[in-house]
C-alpha positions, 0 to 999 in steps of 0.5 A: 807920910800924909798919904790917904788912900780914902782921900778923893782922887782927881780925874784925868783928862790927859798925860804926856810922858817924858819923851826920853823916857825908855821903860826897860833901860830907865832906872827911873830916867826921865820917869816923868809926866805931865798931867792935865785935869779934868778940873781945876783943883778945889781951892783947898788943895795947896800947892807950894813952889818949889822953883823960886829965880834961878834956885829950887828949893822945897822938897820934890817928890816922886810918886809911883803907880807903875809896875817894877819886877811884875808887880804894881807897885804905889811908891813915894820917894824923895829924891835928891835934887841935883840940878835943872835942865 
């Protein structure tokens, strides 16, 4: 809900995506990346655990940019958390 499309963005300097991750047998599977700043963030952008010992607690969120059904579609989703790996 607090999504700005006006707000600044952050430049990219790499990505890996989830080695698993199978783009037409997905439904959103290991639909996952981790990405690498060019920058560090600016000291204004909170960050909030969501990983405390053994317990996950806070929201997770997913964020999407990609394309479904040939559209490109902006999403976010807040899915249920169900365990660890």
């Amino acid at each position: 809900s607090a999504y700005n499309p006006k707000d600044p963005s952050y430049e990219i300097k790499e990505f890996v995506i989830h080695p698993d991750y199978n783009p037409k047998k997905s439904a959103y599977r290991n639909d996952i990346a981790k990405i690498v700043l060019k920058e560090n963030l600016p000291a204004s952008v909170k960050i909030y655990s969501i990983f405390e010992g053994s317990e996950v607690k806070g929201d997770v969120l997913r964020f999407g940019f990609g394309a479904r059904n040939k559209k490109n579609l902006r999403t976010v989703i807040t899915p249920k958390f169900r365990r660890l790996n």
